[in-house]
C-alpha atoms as one frame of an Amber mdcrd trajectory, in Angstrom:
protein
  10.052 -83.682  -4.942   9.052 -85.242  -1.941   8.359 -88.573  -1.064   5.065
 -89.248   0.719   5.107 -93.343   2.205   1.223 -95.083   1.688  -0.483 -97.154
   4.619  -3.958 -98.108   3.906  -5.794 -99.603   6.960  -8.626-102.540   7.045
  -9.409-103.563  10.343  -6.206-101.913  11.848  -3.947-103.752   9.291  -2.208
-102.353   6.490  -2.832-103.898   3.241  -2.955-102.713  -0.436  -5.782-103.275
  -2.859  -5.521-103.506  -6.647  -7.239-101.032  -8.346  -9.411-100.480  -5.534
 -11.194-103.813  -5.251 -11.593-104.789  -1.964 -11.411-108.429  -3.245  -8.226
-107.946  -4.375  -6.572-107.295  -0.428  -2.644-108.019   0.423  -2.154-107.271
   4.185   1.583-106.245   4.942   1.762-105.749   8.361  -0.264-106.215  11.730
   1.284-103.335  12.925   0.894-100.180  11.103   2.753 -98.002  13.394   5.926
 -99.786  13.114   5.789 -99.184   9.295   5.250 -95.821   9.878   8.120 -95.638
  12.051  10.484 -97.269   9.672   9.575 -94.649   7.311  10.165 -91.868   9.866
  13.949 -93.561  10.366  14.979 -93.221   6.973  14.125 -89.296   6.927  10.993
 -89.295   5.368   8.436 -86.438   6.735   4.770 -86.967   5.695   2.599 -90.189
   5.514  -0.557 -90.810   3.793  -2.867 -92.837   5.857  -5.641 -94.124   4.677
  -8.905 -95.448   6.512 -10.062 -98.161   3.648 -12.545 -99.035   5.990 -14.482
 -95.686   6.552 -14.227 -94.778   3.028 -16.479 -97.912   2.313 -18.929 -97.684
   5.278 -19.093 -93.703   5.190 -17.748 -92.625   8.746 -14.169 -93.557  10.041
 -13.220 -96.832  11.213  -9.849 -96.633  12.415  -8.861 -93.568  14.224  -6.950
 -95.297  17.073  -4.179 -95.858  14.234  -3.760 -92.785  13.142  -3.479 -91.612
  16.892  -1.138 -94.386  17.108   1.352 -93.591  14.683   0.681 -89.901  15.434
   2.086 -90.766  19.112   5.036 -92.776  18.375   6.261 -90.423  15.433   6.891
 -87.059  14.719   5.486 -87.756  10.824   3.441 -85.151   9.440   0.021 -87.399
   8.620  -2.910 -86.365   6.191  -5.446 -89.052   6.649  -8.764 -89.995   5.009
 -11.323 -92.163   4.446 -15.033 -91.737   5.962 -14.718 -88.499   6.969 -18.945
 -86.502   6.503 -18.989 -84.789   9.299 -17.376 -81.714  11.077 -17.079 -83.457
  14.196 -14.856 -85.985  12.238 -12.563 -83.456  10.852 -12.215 -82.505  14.594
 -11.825 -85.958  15.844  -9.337 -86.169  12.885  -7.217 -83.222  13.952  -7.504
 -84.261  17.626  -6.001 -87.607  16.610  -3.149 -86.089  14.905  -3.153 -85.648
  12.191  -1.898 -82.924  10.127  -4.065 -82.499   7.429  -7.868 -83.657   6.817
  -8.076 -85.795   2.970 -11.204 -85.325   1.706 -12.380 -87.406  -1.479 -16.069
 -88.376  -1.920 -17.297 -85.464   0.124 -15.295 -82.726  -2.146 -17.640 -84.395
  -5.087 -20.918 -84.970  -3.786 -21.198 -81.992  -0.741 -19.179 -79.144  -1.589
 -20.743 -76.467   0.226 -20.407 -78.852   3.599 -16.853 -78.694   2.915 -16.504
 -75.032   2.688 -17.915 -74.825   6.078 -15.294 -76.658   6.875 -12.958 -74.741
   6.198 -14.483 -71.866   7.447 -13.682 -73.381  10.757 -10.664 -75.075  10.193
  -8.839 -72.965   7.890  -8.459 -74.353   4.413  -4.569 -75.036   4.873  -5.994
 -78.417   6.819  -7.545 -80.306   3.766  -6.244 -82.512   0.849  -7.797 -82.640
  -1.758  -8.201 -85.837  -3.458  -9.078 -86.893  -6.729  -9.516 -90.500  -7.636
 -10.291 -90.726 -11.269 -11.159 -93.432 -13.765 -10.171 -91.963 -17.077 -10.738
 -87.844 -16.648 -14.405 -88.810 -14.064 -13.955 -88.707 -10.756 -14.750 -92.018
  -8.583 -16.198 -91.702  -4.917 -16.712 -94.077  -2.021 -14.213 -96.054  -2.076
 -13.371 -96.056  -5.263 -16.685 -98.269  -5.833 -18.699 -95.667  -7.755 -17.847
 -93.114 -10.845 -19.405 -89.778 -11.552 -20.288 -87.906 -14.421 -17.857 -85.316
 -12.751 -14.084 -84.493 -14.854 -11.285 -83.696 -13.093 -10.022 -80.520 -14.186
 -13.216 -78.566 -13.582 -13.084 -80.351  -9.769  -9.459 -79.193  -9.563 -10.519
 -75.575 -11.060 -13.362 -75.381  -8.604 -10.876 -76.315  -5.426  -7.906 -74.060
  -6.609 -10.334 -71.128  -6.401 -12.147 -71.825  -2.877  -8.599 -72.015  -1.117
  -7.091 -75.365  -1.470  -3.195 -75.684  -1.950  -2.765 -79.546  -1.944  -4.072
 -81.808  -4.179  -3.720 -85.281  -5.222  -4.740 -87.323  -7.627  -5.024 -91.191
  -7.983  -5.602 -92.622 -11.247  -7.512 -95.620 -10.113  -6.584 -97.977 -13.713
  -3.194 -97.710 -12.585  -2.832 -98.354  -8.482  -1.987-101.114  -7.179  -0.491
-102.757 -10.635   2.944-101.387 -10.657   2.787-100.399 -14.218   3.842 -96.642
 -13.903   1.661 -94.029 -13.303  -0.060 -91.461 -15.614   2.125 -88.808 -16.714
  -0.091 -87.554 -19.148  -2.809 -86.825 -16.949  -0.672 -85.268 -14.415   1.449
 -83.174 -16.637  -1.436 -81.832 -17.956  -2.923 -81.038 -13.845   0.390 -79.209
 -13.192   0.180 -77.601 -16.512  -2.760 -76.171 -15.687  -2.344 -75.307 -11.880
   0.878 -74.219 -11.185  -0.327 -72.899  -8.064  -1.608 -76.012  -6.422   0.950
 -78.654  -4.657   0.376 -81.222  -6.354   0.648 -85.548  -5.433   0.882 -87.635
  -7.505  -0.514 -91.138  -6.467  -1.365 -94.677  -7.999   1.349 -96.606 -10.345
   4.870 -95.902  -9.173   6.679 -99.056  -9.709  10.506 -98.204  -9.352  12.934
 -95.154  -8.664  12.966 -94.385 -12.422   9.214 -93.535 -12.095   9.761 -90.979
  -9.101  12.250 -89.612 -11.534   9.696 -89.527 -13.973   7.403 -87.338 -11.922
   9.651 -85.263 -11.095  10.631 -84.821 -14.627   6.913 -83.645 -15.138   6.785
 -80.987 -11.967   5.035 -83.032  -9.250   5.952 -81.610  -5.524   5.401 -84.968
  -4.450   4.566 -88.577  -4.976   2.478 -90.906  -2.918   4.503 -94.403  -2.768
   2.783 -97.550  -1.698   2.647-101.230  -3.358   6.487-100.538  -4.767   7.360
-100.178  -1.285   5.822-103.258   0.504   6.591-105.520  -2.882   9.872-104.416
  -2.537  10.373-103.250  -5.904  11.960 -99.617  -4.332  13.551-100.392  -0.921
  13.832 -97.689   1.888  17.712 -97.677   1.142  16.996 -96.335  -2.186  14.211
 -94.215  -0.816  16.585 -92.673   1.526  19.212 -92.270  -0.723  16.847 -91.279
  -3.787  17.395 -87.054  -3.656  15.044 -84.983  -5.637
């Protein structure tokens, strides 16, 4: 299982929020890149980078940090957050990054996104799923749909996607383990799809955990800057 480090930008910091509240904001460092870089020294691959900004105003807000880390590391970066347009994807890509993450948009404008990647090749997206029970939850986190997961994931699988993941917004940000039901029934039912698991981890035992279940990878974020898993035991941890 692979281990897949968290930054979430505001205004070119990185912070974490609880449970998505933007109320609820830690920053962590001033310098995102460095953070990144730490995580490149210990072995670690990929990064998930998320523009907290743009997914709250609707169009990205923070592209010179992804083209930031993207220059001073060799990390493989999926970013999102704000990204409606197919001139963003580009800009995205032309940043960087590796892959495109694409949240709200996958809900609300799904035939927009299959243009996408009609031009980008489908091997370029994330999926991701933020959910509040089984619903999804879009911009931002702030609003819920009437939309459940497993028909969302159903719907993806069969257009082309191979990556998914899936944040189960009750548990990020509190450190109080993340939801193996939920995602042991996801891998259960889509073998076929690489699946992330992302919101909750609080210690090594719960990458264990996930890896118990059949996740290909985990996203790590608050555990990491709280200290509660350290990047010795990240480096160390083997799957």
């Amino acid at each position: 299982m692979q281990i897949i480090p968290a930054i979430d930008i505001i205004g070119g910091k990185c912070v974490r929020l609880t449970q998505g509240d933007y109320a609820q904001e830690t920053v962590y460092s001033q310098y995102p890149w460095e953070m990144a870089k730490s995580f490149e020294d210990i072995g670690l691959q990929r990064l998930h980078l998320v523009d907290l900004d743009g997914a709250k105003a609707g169009s990205i807000q923070n592209l010179r940090v992804l083209e930031k880390i993207a220059a001073v590391t060799r990390l493989k970066i999926d970013f999102g957050g704000g990204i409606h347009s197919q001139e963003a994807v580009q800009s995205v890509i032309d940043a960087g990054a590796t892959w495109v993450t694409i949240g709200s948009v996958a809900v609300k404008a799904k035939e927009k996104v299959i243009g996408w990647m009609d031009s980008f090749g489908s091997d370029k997206f994330i999926v991701g799923a933020d959910v509040k029970g089984t619903r999804l939850a879009v911009a931002g986190w702030t609003e819920t749909t009437d939309q459940e997961i497993m028909p969302f994931l159903e719907y993806w699988s069969s257009k082309g996607i191979q990556q998914v993941f899936c944040t189960d917004i009750s548990k990020d940000g509190k450190l109080s383990g993340p939801s193996l039901p939920l995602y042991q029934s996801i891998v259960a039912q889509f073998p076929e799809l690489f699946f992330i698991a992302s919101g909750g981890v609080s210690d090594i035992s719960d990458l264990h955990d996930l890896q118990g279940i059949g996740c290909d990878a985990a996203i790590v974020g608050k555990a990491i800057y709280e200290k509660r898993i350290s990047l010795q035991q990240l480096k160390e941890w083997k799957a």
